[in-house]
N, C-alpha and C positions, 0 to 999 in steps of 0.2 A: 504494500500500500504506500501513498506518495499524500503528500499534502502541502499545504502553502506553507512558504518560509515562518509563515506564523505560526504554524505548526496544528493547526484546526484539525479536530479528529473524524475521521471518516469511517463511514461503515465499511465490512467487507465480509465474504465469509469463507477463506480460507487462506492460507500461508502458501501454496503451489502456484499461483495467478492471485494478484489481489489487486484490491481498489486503487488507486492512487489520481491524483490530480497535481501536476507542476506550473506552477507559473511565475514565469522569471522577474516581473514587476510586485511590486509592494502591495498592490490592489488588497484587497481581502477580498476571498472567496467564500460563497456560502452555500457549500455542500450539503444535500440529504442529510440529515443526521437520524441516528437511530429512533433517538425521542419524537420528532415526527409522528413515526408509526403510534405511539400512546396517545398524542393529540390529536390525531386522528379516529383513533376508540375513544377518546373521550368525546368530540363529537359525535360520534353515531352513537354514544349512548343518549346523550344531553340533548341533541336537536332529532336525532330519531328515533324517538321510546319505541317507536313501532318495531325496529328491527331486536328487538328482546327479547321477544319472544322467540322469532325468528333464530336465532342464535342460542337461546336455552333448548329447543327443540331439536338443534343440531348436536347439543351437544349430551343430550340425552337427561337434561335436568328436567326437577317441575318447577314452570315458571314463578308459584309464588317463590320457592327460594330462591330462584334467580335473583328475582328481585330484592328479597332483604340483603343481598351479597354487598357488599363493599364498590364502591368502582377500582379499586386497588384489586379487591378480589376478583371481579369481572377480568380483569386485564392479564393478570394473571393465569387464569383459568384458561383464555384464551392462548397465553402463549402457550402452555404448554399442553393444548388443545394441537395447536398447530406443528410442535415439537414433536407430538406423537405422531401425526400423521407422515413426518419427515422421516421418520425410524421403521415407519412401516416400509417404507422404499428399499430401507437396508437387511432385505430378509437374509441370512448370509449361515454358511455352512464353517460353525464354529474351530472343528481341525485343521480347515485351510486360514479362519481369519479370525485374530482377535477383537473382539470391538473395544468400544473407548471404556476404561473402566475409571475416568476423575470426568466432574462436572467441570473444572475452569486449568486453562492451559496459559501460561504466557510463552511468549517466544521473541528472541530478538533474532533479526534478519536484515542481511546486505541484499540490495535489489539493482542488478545493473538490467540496463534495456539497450539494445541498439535494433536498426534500421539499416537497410540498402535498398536502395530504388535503383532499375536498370532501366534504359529507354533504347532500344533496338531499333534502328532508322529499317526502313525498307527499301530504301534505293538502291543502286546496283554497288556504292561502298561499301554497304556490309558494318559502319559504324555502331560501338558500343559506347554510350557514354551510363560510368557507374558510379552513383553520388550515395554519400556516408554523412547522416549528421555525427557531430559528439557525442560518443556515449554517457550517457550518466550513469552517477554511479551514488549510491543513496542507501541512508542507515534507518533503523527502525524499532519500533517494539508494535507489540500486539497482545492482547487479553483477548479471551475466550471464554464463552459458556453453551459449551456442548455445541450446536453447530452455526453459533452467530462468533464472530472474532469483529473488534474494533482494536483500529490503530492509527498511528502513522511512520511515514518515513519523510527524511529531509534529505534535500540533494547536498551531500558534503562539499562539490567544483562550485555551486554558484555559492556557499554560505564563503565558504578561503577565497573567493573572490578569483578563481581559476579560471571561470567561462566569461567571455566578452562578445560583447556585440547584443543584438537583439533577439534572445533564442526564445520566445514565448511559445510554449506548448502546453499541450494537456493530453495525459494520458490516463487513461482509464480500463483497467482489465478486471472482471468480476467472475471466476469461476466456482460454480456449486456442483460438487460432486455425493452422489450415493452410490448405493451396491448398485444400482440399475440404470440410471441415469444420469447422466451427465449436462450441463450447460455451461456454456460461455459467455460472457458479453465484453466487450471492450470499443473504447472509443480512442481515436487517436490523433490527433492535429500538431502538426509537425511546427518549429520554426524556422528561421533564416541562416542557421545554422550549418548548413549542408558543405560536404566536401568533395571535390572530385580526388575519388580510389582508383578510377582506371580510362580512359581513352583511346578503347581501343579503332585500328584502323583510320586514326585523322592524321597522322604524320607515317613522313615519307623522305625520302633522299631527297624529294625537290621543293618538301614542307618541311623541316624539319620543326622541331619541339621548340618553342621559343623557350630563349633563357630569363629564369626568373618570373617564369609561369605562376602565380597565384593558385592553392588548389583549393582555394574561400570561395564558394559559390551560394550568390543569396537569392535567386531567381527562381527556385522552390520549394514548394508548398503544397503540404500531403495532408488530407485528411479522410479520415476510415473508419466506419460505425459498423458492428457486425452482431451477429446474434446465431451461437451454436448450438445445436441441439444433438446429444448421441445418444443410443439405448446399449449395454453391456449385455452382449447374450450370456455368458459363463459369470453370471453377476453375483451366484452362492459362492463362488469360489475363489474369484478374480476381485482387485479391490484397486479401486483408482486411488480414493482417501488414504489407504495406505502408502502411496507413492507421493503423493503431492495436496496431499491435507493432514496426514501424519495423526487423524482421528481413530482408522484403525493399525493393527498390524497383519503381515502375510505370513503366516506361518509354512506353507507351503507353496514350492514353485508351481505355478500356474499360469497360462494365458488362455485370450478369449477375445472372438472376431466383435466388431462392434460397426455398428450402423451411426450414418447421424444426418441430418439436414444443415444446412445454413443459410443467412442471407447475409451479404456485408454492400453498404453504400461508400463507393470511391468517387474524392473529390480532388483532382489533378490539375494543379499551377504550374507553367513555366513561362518567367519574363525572359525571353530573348534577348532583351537587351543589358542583361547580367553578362553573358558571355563576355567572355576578352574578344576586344576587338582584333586579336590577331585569331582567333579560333575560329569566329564566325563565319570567316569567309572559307574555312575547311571543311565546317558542316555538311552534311546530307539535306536538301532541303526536305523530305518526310520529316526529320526531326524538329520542326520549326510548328509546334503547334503551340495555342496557347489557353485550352482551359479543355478540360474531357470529366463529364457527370456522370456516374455507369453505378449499376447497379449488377451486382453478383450473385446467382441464382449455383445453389451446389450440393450434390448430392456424393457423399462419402462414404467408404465401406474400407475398414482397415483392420489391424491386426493387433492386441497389445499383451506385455508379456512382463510376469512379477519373475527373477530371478532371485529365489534365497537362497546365496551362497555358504551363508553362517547362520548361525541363532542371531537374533536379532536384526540381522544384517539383509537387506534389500536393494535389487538392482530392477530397476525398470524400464522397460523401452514401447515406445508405442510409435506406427506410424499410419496415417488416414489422408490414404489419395483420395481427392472427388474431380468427377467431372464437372465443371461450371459453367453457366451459361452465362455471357454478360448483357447487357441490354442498356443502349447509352441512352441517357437526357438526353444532352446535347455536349456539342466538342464545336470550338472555337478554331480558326486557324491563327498564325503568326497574329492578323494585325486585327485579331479581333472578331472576324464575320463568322458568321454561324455557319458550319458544315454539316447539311442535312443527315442524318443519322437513323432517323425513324421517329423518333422524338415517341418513344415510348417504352410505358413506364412496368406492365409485365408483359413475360412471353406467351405466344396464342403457338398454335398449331397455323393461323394464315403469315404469322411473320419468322417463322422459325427458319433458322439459318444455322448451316453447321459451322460456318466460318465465325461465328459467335462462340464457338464452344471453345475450354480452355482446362487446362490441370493445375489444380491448385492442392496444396495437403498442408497437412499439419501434423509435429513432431514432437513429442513431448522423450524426456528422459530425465532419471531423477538417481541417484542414489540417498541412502538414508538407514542411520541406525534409530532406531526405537524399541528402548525395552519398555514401554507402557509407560514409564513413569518421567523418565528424559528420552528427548528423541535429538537428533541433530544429521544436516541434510544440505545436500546440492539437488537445484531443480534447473531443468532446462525447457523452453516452451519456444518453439519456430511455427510462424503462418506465414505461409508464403502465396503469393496472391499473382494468376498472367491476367493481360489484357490483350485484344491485340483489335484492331479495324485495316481499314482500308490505305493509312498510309503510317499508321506509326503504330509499335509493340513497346509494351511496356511490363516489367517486374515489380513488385512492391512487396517486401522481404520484413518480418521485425519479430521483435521478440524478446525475453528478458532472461537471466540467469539470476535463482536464488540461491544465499546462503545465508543457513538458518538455527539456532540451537534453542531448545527451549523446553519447559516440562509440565508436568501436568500434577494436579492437585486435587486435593480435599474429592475423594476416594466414594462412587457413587453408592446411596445407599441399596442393599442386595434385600428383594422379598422373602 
């Protein structure tokens, strides 16, 4: 999880993927917070008495003592109304997987993330141009109770005053995993930041590499909202949360194929006029566009695998090819005019195009020890995303690597 220099606490619900939001200016942010959700109950009790009943019938009360309850009680009841219903998803075959056995966990965790965007020209040069922002790299702690975790982290480069320039981003990754199901979300908006890592095919014996080339490129701007969904078929035996929520443990080596859907929305900036003017005139002109709105339709089916090579000891690897479909808004060229695309927003059966289609996947891999009581762990999480149309191809690459120790507490009570 990430938060503003001010260090404001954000929700999240696990340590493998977590919440975070950065932003390089002083502003304050004001993030969802947990308590929300209570004022929230406490309207629908306060402004709609009607829904009480409603809610004691769900939850198998009689409504007069609903009523005498507390709103404190109410609230309660519900959470762990809703707690239970989360635990039902983790039906799970105890030889192969320990469950959580404390109510409350803390953990402190290092969070770096980096990023690579590829833009592949189509013309007859064959041009690679490959941009890197600065990695961040960020400290943290986190509290837990059972499967809600609130935290933050602070970016250690901009607190020592290491990063320069105008880097404002915001990154946001929220993964909830059970024995059976899995989700994603993340949002991500890049800054000005960016670096050229590679050029390939623009120099030549009659172009050569100018000297004292700048590789500070401020001319993009990347933003990415997505939402995953997977189901674990070996879900009694296989355990994600034991790899990258450290809520259970694997007692036995196991894997299990897994399904999942997604959708992510890509938002694509390049000022041409960033380039050094001794480059531009190298360029491919396919590469000369200047804004692309698409939307990512993706169906995934992959493989993932608990390795226990010791007691306590866990290796994990997972990885989930999908096919995608993209389907643009709209794409602008170099100087702005709109380049008809279809201008629409989902895929029919009358506009379907295979030259739309694309491969994208996602890679998780984690080691970690946990004897129940302390755990401690590296995680690693890649999505890699293609694009491609009619005159330009593009990559959009990111991801984060955790590292994490932490332990768990006050020992739940047994019926």
């Amino acid at each position: 999880m990430d938060s503003t220099i001010v260090e404001e606490v954000l929700p999240t619900v696990n340590m493998g993927e977590t919440l975070s939001a950065e932003k390089a200016d002083s502003s304050v942010v004001r993030p969802f917070q947990a308590e929300q959700v209570f004022d929230i109950l406490d309207s629908a009790f306060v402004r709609l008495p009607q829904m009480e009943e409603t809610i004691a019938d769900s939850l198998h009360i009689p409504f007069g003592k609903f009523l005498k309850m507390s709103l404190k009680q109410k609230k309660q009841l519900l959470v762990n109304f809703f707690g239970n219903q989360i635990e039902k998803l983790n039906n799970i075959d105890t030889t192969y997987i320990t469950p959580q056995q404390y109510d409350y966990t803390f953990v402190l965790q290092n969070t770096n993330t980096f990023e690579r965007f590829t833009i592949h020209s189509t013309g007859e040069k064959n041009q690679s141009l490959r941009f890197a922002p600065n990695p961040t790299f960020r400290l943290g702690g986190y509290f837990g109770w059972r499967w809600l975790f609130l935290g933050y982290t602070f970016d250690v480069g901009k607190m020592m005053g290491i990063k320069k320039g105008n880097t404002r981003k915001t990154e946001i990754d929220l993964s909830f995993y059970t024995s059976k199901l899995g989700l994603d979300l993340y949002y991500r908006k890049t800054g000005n930041d960016f670096r050229f890592t590679n050029l390939e095919n623009l120099f030549s014996s009659d172009n050569p590499k100018p000297d004292n080339l700048s590789k500070d490129f401020s001319g993009l701007n990347l933003q990415t909202r997505g939402l995953n969904v997977y189901y674990i078929f070996n879900h009694r035996h296989f355990s994600y949360p034991a790899a990258f929520s450290q809520t259970t443990v694997q007692r036995k080596s196991c894997g299990t194929f897994k399904l999942g859907l997604s959708m992510t929305h890509h938002r694509v900036s390049l000022n041409v006029a960033k380039f050094d003017e001794r480059i531009t005139p190298l360029l491919d002109p396919s590469i000369f566009f200047s804004a692309v709105k698409y939307n990512d339709y993706n169906l995934n089916f992959g493989y993932a695998y608990n390795w226990v090579f010791d007691r306590d000891w866990l290796f994990a690897f997972s990885f989930s090819p999908g096919i995608s479909y993209n389907v643009t808004y709209y794409r602008t060229g170099e100087n702005g005019e709109e380049v008809s695309e279809g201008n629409i927003s989902l895929p029919t059966l009358q506009n379907f195009s295979l030259d739309r289609l694309n491969l994208d996947f996602i890679v998780r891999a984690g080691l970690v020890y946990n004897n129940t009581r302390y755990f401690a762990g590296l995680s690693f999480i890649l999505h890699s995303f293609d694009y491609k149309n009619k005159s330009i191809n593009f990559n959009n690459s990111f991801g984060s690597i955790n590292l994490y120790f932490g332990f768990n507490f006050k020992r739940k009570k047994t019926l």
